[in-house]
mmCIF file of the C-alpha atoms, coordinates in Angstrom:
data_MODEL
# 
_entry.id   MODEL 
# 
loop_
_atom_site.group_PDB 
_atom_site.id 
_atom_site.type_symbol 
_atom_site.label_atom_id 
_atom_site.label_alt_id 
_atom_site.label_comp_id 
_atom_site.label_asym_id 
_atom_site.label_entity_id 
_atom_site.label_seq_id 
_atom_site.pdbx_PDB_ins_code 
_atom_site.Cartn_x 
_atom_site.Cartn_y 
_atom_site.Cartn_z 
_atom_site.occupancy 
_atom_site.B_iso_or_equiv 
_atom_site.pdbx_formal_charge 
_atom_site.auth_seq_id 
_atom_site.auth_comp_id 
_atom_site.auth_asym_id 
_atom_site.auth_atom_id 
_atom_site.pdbx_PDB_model_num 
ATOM 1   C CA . UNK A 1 1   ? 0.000   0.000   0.000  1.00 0.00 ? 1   UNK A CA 1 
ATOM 2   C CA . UNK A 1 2   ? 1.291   3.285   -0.918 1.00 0.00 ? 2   UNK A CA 1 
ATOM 3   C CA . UNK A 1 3   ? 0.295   6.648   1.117  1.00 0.00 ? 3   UNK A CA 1 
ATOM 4   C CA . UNK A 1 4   ? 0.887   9.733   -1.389 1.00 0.00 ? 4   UNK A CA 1 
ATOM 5   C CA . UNK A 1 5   ? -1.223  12.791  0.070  1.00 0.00 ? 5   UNK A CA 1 
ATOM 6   C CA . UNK A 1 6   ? 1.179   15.693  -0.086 1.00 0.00 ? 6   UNK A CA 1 
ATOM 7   C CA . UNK A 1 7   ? -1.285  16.558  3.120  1.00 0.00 ? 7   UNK A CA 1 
ATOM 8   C CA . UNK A 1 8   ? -0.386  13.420  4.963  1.00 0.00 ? 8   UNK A CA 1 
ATOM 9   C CA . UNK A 1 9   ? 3.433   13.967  4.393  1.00 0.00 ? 9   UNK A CA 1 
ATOM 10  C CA . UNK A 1 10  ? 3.831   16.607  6.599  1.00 0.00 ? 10  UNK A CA 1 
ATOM 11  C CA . UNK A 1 11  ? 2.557   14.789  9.425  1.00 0.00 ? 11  UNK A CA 1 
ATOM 12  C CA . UNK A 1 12  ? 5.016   12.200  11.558 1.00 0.00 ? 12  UNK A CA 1 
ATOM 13  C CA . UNK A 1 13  ? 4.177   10.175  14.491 1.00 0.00 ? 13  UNK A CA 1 
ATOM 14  C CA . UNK A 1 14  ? 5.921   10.386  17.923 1.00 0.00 ? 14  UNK A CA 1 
ATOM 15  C CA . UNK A 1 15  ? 7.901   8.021   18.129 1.00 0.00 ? 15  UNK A CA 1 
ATOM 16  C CA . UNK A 1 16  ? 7.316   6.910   21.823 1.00 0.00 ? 16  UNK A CA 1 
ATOM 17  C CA . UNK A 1 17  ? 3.545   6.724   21.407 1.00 0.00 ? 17  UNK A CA 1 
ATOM 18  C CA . UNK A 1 18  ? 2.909   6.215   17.273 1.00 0.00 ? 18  UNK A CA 1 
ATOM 19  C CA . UNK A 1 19  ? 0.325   9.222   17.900 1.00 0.00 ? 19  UNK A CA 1 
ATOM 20  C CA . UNK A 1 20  ? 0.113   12.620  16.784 1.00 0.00 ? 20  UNK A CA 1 
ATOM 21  C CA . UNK A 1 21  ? 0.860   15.715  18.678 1.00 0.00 ? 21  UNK A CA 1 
ATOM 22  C CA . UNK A 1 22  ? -2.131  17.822  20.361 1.00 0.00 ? 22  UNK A CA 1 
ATOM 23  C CA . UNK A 1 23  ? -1.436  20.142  17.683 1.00 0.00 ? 23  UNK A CA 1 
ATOM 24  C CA . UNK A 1 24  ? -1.633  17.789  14.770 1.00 0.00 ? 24  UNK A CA 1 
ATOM 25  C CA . UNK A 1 25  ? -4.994  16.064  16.173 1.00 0.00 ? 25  UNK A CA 1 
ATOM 26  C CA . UNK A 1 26  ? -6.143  19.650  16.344 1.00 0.00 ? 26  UNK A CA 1 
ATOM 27  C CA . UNK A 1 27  ? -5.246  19.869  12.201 1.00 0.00 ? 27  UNK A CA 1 
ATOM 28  C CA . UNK A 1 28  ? -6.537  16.402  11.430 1.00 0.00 ? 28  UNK A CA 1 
ATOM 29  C CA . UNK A 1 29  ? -9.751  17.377  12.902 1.00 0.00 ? 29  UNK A CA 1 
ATOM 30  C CA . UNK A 1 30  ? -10.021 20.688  10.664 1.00 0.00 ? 30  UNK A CA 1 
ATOM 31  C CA . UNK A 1 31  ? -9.641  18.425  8.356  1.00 0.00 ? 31  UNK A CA 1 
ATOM 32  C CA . UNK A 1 32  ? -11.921 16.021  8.994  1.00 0.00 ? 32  UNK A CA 1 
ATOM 33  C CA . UNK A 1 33  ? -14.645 18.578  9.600  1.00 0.00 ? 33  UNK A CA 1 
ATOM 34  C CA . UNK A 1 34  ? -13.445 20.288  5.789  1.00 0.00 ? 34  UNK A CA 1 
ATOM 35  C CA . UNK A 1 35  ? -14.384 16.637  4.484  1.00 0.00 ? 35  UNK A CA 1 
ATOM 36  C CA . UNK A 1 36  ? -17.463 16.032  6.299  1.00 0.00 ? 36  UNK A CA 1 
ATOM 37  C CA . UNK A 1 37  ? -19.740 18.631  3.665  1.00 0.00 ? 37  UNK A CA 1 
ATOM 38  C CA . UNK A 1 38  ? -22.995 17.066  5.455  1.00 0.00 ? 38  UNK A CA 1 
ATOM 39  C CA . UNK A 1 39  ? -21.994 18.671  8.780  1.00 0.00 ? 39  UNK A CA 1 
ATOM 40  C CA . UNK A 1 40  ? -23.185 15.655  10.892 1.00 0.00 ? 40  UNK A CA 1 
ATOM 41  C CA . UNK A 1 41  ? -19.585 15.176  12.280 1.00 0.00 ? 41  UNK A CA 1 
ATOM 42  C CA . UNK A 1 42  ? -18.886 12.162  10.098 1.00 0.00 ? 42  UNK A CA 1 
ATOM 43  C CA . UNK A 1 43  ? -18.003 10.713  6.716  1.00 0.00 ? 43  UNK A CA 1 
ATOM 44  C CA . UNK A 1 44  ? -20.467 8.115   4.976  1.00 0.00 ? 44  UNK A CA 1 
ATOM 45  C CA . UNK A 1 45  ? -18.709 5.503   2.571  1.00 0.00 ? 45  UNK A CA 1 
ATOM 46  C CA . UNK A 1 46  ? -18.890 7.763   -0.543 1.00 0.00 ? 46  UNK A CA 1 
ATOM 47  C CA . UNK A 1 47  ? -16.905 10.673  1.629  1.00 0.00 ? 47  UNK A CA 1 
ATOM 48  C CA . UNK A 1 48  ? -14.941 8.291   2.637  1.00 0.00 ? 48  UNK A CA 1 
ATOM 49  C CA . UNK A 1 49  ? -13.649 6.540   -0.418 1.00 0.00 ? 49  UNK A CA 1 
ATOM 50  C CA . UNK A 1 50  ? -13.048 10.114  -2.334 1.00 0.00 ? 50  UNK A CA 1 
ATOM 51  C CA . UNK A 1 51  ? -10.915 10.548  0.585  1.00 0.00 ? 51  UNK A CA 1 
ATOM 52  C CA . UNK A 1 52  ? -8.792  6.940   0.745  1.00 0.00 ? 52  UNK A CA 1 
ATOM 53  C CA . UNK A 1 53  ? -8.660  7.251   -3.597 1.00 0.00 ? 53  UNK A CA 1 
ATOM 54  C CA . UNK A 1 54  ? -7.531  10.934  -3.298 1.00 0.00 ? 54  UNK A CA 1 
ATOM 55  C CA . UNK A 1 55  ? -4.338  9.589   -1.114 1.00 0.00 ? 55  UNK A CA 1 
ATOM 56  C CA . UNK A 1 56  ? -3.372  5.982   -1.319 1.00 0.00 ? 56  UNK A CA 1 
ATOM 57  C CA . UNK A 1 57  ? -3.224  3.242   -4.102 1.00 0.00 ? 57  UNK A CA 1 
ATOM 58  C CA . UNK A 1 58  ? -6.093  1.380   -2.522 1.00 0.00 ? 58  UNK A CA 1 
ATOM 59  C CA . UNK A 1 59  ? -8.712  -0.680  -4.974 1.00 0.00 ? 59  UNK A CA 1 
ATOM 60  C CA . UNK A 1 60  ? -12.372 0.658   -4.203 1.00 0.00 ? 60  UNK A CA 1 
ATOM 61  C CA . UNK A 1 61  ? -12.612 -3.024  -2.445 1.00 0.00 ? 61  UNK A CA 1 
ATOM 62  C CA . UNK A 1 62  ? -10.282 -2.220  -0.454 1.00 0.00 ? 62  UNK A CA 1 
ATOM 63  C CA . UNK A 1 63  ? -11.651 1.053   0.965  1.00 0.00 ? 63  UNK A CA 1 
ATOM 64  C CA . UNK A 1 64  ? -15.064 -0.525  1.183  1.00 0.00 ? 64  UNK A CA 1 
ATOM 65  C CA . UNK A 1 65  ? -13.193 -3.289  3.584  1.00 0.00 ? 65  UNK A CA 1 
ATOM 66  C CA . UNK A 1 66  ? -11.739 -0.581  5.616  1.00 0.00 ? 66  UNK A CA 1 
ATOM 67  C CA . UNK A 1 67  ? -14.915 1.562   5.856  1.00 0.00 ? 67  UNK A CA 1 
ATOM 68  C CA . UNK A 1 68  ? -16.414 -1.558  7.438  1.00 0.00 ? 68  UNK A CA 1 
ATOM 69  C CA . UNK A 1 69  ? -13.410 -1.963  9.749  1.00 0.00 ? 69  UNK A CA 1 
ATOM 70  C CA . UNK A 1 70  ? -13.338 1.408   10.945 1.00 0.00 ? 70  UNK A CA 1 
ATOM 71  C CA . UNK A 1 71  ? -17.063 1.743   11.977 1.00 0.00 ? 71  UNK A CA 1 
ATOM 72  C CA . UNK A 1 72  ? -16.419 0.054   14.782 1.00 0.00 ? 72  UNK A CA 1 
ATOM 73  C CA . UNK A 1 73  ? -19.415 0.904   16.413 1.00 0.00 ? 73  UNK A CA 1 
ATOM 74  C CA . UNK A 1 74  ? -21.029 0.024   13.242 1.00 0.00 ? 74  UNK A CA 1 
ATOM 75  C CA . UNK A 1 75  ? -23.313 3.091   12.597 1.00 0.00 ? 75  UNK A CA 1 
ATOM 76  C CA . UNK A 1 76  ? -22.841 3.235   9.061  1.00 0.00 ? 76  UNK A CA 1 
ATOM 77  C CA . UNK A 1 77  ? -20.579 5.810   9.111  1.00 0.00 ? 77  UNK A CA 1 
ATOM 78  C CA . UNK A 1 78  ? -16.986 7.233   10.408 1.00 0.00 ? 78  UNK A CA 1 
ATOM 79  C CA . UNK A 1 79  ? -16.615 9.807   13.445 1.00 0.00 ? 79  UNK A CA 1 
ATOM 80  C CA . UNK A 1 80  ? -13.529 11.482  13.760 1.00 0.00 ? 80  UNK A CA 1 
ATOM 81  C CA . UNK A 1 81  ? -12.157 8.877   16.536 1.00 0.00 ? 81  UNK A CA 1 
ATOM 82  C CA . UNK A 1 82  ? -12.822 5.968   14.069 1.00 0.00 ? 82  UNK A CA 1 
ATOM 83  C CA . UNK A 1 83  ? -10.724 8.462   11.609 1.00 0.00 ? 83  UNK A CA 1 
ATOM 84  C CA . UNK A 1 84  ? -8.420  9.459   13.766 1.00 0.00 ? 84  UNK A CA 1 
ATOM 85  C CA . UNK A 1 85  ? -6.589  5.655   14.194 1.00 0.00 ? 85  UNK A CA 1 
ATOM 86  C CA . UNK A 1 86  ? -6.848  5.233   10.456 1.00 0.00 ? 86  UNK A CA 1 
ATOM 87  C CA . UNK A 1 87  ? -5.035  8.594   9.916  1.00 0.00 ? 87  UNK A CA 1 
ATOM 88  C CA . UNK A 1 88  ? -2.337  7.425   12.371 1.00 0.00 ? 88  UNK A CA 1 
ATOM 89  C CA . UNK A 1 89  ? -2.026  4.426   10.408 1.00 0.00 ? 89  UNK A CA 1 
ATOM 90  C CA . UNK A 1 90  ? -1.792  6.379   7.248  1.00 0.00 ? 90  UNK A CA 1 
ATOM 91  C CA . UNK A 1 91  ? 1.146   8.497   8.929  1.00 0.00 ? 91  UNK A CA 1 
ATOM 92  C CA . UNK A 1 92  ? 3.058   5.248   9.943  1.00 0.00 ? 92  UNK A CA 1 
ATOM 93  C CA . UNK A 1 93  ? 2.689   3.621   6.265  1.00 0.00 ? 93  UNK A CA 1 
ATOM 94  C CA . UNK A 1 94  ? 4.118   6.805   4.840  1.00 0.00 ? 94  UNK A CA 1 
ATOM 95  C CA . UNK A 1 95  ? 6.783   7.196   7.339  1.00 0.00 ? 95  UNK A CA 1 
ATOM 96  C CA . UNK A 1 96  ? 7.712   3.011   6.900  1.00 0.00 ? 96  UNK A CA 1 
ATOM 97  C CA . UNK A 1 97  ? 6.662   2.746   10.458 1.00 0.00 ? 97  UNK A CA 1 
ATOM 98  C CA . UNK A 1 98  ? 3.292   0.316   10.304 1.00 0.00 ? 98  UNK A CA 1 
ATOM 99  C CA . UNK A 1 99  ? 5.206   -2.509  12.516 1.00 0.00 ? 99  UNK A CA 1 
ATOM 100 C CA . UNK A 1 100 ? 5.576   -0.141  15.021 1.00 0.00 ? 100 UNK A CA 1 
ATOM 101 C CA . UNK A 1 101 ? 2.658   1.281   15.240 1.00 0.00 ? 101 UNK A CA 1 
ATOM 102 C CA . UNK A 1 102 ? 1.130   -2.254  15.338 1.00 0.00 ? 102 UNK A CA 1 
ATOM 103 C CA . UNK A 1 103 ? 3.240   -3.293  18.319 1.00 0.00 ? 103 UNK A CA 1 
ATOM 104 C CA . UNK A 1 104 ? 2.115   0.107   19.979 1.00 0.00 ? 104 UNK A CA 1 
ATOM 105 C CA . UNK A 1 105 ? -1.264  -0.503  19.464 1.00 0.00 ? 105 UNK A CA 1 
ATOM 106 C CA . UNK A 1 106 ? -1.376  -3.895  19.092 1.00 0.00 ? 106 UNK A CA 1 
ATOM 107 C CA . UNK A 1 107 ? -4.635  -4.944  21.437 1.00 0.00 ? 107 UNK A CA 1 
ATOM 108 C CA . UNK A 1 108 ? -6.620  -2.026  19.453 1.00 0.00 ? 108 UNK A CA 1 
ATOM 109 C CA . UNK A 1 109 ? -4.940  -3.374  16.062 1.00 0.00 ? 109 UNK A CA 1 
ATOM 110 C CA . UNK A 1 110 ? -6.091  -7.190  17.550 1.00 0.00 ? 110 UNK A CA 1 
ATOM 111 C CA . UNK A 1 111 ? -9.223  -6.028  17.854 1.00 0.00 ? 111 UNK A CA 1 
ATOM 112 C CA . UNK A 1 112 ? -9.715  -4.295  14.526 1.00 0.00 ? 112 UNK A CA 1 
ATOM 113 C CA . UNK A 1 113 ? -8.352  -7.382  12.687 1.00 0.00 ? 113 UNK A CA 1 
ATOM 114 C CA . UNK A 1 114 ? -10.654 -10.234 14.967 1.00 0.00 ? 114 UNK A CA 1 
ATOM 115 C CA . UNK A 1 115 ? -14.069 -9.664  12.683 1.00 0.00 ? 115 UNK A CA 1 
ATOM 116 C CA . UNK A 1 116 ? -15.998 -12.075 14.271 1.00 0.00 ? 116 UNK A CA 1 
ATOM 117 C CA . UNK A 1 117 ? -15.612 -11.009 18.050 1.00 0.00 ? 117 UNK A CA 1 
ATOM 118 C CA . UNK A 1 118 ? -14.107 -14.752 19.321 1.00 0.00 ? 118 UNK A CA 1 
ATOM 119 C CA . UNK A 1 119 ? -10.588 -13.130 20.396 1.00 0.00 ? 119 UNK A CA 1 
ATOM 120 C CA . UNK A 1 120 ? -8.665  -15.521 18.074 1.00 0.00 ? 120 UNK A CA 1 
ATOM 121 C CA . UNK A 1 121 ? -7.045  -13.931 14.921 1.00 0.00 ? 121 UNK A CA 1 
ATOM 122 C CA . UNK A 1 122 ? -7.149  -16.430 11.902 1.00 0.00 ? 122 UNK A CA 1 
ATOM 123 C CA . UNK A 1 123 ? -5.442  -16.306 8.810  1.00 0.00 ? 123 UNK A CA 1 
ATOM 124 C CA . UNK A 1 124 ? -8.417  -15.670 7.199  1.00 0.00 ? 124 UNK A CA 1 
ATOM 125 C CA . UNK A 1 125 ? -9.211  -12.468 9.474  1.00 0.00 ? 125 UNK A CA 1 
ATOM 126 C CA . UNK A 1 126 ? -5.366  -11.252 9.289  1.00 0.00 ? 126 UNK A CA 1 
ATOM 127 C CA . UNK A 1 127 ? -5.038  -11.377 5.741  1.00 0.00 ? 127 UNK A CA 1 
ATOM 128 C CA . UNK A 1 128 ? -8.548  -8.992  4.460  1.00 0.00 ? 128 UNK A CA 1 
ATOM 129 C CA . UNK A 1 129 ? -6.433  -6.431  6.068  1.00 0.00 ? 129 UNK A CA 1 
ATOM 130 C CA . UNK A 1 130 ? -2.806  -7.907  6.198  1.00 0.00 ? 130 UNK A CA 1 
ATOM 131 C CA . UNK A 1 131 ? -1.794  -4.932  3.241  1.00 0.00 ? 131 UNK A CA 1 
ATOM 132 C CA . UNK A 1 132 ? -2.289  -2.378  5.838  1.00 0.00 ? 132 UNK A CA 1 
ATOM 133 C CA . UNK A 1 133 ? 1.177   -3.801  7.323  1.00 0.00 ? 133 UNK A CA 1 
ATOM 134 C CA . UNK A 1 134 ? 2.706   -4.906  4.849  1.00 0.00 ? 134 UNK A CA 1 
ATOM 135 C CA . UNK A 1 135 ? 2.426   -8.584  4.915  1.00 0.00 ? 135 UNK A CA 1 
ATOM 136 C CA . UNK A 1 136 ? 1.440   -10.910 2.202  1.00 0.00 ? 136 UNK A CA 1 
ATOM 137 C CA . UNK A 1 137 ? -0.626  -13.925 2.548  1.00 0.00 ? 137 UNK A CA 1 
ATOM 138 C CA . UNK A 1 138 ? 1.970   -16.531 2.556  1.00 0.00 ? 138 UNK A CA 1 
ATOM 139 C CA . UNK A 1 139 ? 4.002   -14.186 5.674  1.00 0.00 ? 139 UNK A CA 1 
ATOM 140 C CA . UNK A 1 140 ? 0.473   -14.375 7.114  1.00 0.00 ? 140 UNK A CA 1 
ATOM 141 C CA . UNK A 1 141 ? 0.475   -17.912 7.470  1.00 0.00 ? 141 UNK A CA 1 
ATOM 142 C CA . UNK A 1 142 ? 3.828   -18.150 8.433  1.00 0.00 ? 142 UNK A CA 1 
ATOM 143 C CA . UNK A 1 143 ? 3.276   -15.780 11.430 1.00 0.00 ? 143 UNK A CA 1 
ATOM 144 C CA . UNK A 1 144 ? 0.284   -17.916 12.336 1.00 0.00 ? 144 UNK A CA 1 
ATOM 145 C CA . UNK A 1 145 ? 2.524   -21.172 12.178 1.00 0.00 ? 145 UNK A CA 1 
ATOM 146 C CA . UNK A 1 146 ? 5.301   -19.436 13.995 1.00 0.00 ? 146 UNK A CA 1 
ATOM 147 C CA . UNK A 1 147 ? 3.144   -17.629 16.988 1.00 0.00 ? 147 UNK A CA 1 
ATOM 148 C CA . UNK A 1 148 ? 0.770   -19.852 17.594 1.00 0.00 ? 148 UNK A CA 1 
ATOM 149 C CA . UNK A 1 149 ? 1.714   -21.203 21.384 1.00 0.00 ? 149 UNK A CA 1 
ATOM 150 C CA . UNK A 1 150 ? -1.627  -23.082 22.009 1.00 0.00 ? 150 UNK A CA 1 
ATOM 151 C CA . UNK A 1 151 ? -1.889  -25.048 18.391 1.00 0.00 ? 151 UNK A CA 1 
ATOM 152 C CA . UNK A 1 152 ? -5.158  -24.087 17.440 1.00 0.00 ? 152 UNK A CA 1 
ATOM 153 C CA . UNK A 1 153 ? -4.203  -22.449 14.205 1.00 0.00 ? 153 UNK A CA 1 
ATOM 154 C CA . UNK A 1 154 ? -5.324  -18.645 15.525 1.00 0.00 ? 154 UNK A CA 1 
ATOM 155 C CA . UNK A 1 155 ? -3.693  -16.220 17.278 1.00 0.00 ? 155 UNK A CA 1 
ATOM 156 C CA . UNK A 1 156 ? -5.251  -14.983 20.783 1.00 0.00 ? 156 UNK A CA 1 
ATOM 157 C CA . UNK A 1 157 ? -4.048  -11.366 21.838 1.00 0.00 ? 157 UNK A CA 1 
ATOM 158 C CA . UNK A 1 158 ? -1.008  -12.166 24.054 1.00 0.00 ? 158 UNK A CA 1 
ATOM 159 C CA . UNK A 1 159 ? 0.269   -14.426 20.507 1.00 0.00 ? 159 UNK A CA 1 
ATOM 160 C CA . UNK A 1 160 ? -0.485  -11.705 18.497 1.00 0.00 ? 160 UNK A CA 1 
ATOM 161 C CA . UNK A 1 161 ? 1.469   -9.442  20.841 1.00 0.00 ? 161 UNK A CA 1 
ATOM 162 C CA . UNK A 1 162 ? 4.530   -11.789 20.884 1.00 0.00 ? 162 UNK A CA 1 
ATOM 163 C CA . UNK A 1 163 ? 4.099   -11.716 17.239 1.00 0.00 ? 163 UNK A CA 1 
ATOM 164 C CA . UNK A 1 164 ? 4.469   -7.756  17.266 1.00 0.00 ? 164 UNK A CA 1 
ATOM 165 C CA . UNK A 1 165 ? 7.074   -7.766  19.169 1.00 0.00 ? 165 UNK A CA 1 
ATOM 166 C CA . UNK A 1 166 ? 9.427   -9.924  17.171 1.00 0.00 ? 166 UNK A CA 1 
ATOM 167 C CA . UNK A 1 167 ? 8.176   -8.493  13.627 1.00 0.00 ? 167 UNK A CA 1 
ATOM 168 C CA . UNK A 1 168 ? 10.069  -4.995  14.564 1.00 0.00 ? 168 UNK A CA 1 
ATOM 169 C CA . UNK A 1 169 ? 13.139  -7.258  15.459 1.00 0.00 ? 169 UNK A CA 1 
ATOM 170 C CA . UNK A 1 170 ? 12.793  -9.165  12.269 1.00 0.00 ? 170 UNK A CA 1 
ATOM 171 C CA . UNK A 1 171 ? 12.788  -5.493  10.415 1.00 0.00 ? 171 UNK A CA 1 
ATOM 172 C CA . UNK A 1 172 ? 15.614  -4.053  12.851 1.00 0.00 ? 172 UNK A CA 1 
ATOM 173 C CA . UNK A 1 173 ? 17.860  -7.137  12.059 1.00 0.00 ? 173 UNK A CA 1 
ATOM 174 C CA . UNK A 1 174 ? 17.176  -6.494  8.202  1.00 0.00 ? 174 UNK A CA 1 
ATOM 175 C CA . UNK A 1 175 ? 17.915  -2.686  8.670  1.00 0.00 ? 175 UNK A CA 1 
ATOM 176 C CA . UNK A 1 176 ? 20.748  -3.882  10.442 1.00 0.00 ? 176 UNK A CA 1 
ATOM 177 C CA . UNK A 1 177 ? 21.702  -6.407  7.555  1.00 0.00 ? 177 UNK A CA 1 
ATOM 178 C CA . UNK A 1 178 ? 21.755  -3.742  4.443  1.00 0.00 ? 178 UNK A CA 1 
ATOM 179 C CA . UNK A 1 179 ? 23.545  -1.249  6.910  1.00 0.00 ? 179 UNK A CA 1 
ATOM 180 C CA . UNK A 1 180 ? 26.303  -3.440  6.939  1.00 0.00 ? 180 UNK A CA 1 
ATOM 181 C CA . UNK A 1 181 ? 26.252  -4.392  3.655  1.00 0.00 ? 181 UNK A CA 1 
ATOM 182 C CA . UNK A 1 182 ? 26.515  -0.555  2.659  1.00 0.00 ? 182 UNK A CA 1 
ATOM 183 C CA . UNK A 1 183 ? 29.416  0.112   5.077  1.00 0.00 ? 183 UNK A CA 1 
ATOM 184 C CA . UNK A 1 184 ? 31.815  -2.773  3.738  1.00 0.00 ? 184 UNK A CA 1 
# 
């Protein structure tokens, strides 16, 4: 997935948190309201997918997916909270930083990705949205054959977590790996 809003590239995440500052929530709102022509202090689907075609490569089935994703309180629509993580996970695409932000907010990220409600993450679940990180179908099932303590063939949160964690390893020891390479 590829973030190219000229908007969104001014905007970096802190690096302790993977959230923006007061300040930039404050801009992202303005935003927000700007895009929200109806005034009701959200964006239907239509608002919505001008927005997510206007600044990433995303297919229209794609955006749909998300829309549904996002209204987590399923009203048909997205309120500026529902936005807000989205635009944070925007940010971290642009900025290469999506592992990151998933180990920072990895029970809210669990949550997004378990569609059915039964705290287990299957493959199935993890890969409709697996392109938001970065990861393919076939790492997908890899991460579900390599985390997977209890056998069952899902991952439950404190799995998922573990899994997290050791993705941003697995990224730091390839940063690592073409530094090296460049300095010999």
């Amino acid at each position: 997935m590829k973030v190219s809003s000229p908007f969104i590239q001014r905007f970096h995440l802190d690096p302790k948190h993977m959230l923006l500052s007061a300040r930039n929530v404050q801009v992202v709102s303005e935003m927000f309201d700007a895009l929200d022509i109806h005034g009701t202090s959200r964006l239907d689907d239509i608002q919505f997918l001008a927005y997510l075609q206007s600044c990433t490569d995303l297919s229209e089935k794609q955006i749909y997916l998300l829309f549904d994703t996002f209204d987590v309180d399923r009203s048909g629509s997205i309120e500026f909270d529902e936005f807000y993580l989205l635009f944070c996970m925007l940010v971290a695409i642009k900025d290469g930083e999506q592992k990151q932000f998933l180990y920072k907010h990895s029970a809210t990220c669990f949550e997004l990705l378990d569609e059915d409600g039964s705290r287990q993450l299957s493959a199935e679940e993890f890969q409709k949205l697996g392109f938001l990180f970065g990861f393919s179908g076939r790492t997908i099932k890899s991460i579900i054959d390599d985390f997977d303590v209890s056998g069952d063939k899902e991952l439950d949160s404190a799995e998922f977590r573990m899994f997290t964690l050791a993705a941003i390893e697995r990224e730091q020891e390839q940063k690592n790996k073409k530094g090296g390479c460049m300095l010999q």
